[in-house]
N, C-alpha and C positions, 0 to 999 in steps of 0.2 A: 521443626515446627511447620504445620499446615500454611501457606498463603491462602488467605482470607480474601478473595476478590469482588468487588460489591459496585456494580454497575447501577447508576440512581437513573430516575425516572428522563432527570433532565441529560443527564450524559447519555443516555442511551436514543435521546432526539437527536443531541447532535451528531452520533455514528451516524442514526439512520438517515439522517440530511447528507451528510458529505455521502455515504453510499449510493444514495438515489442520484446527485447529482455528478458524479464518477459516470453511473451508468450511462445516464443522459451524454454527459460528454463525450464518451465512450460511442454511445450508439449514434450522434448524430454525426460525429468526426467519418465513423467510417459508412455512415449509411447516406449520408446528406439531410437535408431537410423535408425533400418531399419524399417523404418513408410513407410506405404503406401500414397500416395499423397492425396485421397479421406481422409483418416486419419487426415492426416496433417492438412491440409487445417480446417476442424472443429475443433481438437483442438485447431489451431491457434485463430479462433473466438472465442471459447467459455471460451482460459483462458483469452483474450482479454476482452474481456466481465465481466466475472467474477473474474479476479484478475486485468486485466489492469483498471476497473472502481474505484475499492479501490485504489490501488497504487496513479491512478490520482485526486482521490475527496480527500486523505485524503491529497494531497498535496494541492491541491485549496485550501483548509481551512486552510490550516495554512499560506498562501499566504493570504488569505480575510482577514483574521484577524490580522494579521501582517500592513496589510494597514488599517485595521480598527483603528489601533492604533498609525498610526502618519510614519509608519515603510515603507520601501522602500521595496518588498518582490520578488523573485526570484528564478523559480525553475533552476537549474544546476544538470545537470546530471555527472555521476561519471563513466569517459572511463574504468578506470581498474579497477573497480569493475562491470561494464557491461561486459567486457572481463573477468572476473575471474569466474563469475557465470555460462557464455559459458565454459569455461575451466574443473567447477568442476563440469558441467552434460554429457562434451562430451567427455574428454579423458579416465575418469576411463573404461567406454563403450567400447571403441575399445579393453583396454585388457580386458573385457569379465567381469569387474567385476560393481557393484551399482554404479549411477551417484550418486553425491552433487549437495543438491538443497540449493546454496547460494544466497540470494537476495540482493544488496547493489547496489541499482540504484544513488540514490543520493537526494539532499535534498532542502528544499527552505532554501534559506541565507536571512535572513533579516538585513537590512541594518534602523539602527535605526537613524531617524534625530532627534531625541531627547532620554531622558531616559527613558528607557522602567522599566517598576515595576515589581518588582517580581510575584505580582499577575499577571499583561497584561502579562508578560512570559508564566505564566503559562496556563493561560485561550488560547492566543497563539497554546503551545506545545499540549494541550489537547482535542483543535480543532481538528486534525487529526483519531486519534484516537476514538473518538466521533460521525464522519464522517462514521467509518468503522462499527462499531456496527449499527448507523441507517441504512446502507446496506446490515448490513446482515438480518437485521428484514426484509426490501425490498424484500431480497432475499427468505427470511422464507414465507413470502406471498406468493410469485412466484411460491415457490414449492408446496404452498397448491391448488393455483388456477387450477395450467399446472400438477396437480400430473396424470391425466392422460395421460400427453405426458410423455413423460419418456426423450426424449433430452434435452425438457426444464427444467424439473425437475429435471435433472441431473447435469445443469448447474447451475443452481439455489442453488442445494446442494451445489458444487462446492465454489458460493461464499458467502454462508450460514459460510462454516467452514475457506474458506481464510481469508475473513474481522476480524472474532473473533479474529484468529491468529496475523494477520497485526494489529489489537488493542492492543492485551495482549502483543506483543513481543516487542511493538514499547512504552507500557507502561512500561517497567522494569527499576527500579531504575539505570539503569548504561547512563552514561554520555557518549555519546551526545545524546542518546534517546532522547523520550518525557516526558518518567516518573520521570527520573532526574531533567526536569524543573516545572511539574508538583509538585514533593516532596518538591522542594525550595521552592513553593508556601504555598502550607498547603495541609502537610502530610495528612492531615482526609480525604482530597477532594481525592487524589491518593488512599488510602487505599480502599475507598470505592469502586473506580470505578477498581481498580486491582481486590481487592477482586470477586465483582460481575464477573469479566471476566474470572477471576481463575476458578468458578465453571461452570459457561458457555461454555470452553473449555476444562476441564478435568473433 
C-alpha cells in the first residue's frame, strides 16, 4: 500500500524556519559577521542546498516511515534551540573571538496509533540517517561531474562532508538520537552502519 505523506501549511513553516536558520548558522560560522551581501547571499544558497537538503530529507524519512507503519508523524521545530545556535555563532563574534556551530532544529514526533516494535523503531530512527549517506554519494557525483566548476564543486563538497556528519552524529548511541533506537533494535544492524560511517568521516 501507497504512503500517503501530507505536509500542512503549519509543518511546512516550521521546516522552513529551522532551514533558513541552518543556513544563517551555517553561513555566519564560516563567513563571520561582516559578510559582504554578494557573499551572503551565495552562501545562503549553497548551505541551503547542501545542508538545508540533509537536514529536510533526513526528516522526511523518518516522517515516511513513521506513517509507513501505522504512526501519526510531525516535524516541530525547536524555538530555543533555533535561537541558541543563532546565539552560539553570533555573540562570541562581536567580542572578537570563534563562533559555535550548534545545530538543534528539532525533530519529527511520531504519534503511534498503535504499538510500534522495536524493530519499526528502529528501521524508523535509521531512515534518517540513511537518507543522509544516499546524499552524500548524490553529492560525491556532483562533485565528479561539475569538478570543473569549482562553485558547484564546492557545494557539492560541502554536502559530501555535512550529510556524513548529520549520519555519524545523529547515529551515536545516546538517547534521543537515532542510534539509541536503532541499538534497541539489533545492535549488529547499528554497529555495522556506525562503524562504516566511523571510517567514512574520520
Amino acid at each position: 500500500m501507497a504512503v500517503q505523506m501530507h505536509v500542512g501549511r503549519d509543518e511546512a513553516i516550521h521546516i522552513s524556519l529551522s532551514t533558513l536558520v541552518i543556513a544563517l548558522a551555517f553561513t555566519f560560522y564560516a563567513n563571520g559577521l561582516n559578510i559582504e551581501p554578494s557573499t551572503f547571499l551565495f552562501s545562503m544558497a549553497a548551505y541551503t542546498i547542501a545542508v538545508g537538503s540533509g537536514f529536510i530529507l533526513h526528516e522526511l524519512a523518518h516522517k515516511y516511515y513513521g506513517i509507513k507503519y501505522g504512526a501519526k508523524a510531525r516535524f516541530q521545530s525547536w524555538p530555543l534551540g533555533l535561537a541558541v545556535a543563532l546565539a552560539l555563532v553570533i555573540i562570541p563574534q562581536i567580542f572578537g573571538w570563534r563562533g559555535i556551530l550548534f545545530i538543534a532544529p528539532g525533530a519529527v514526533y511520531i504519534y503511534a496509533m498503535r504499538h510500534i516494535s522495536p524493530k519499526e523503531n528502529g528501521i524508523i530512527s535509521l531512515a534518517g540517517p540513511v537518507t543522509n549517506v544516499v546524499l552524500a554519494g548524490v553529492f560525491l557525483v556532483m562533485a565528479f561531474v561539475f569538478s570543473s566548476n569549482s562553485i558547484i564543486a564546492g557545494v557539492a563538497k560541502i554536502g559530501i562532508t555535512v550529510n556524513l556528519l548529520l549520519a555519524w552524529f545523529n547515529l551515536l548511541p545516546i538517547f534521543p538520537l537515532d542510534g539509541s533506537k536503532v541499538i534497541a533494535w539489533d545492535w549488529r544492524v547499528w554497529l555495522a552502519v556506525f562503524g562504516i560511517l566511523t571510517l567514512l568521516v574520520f
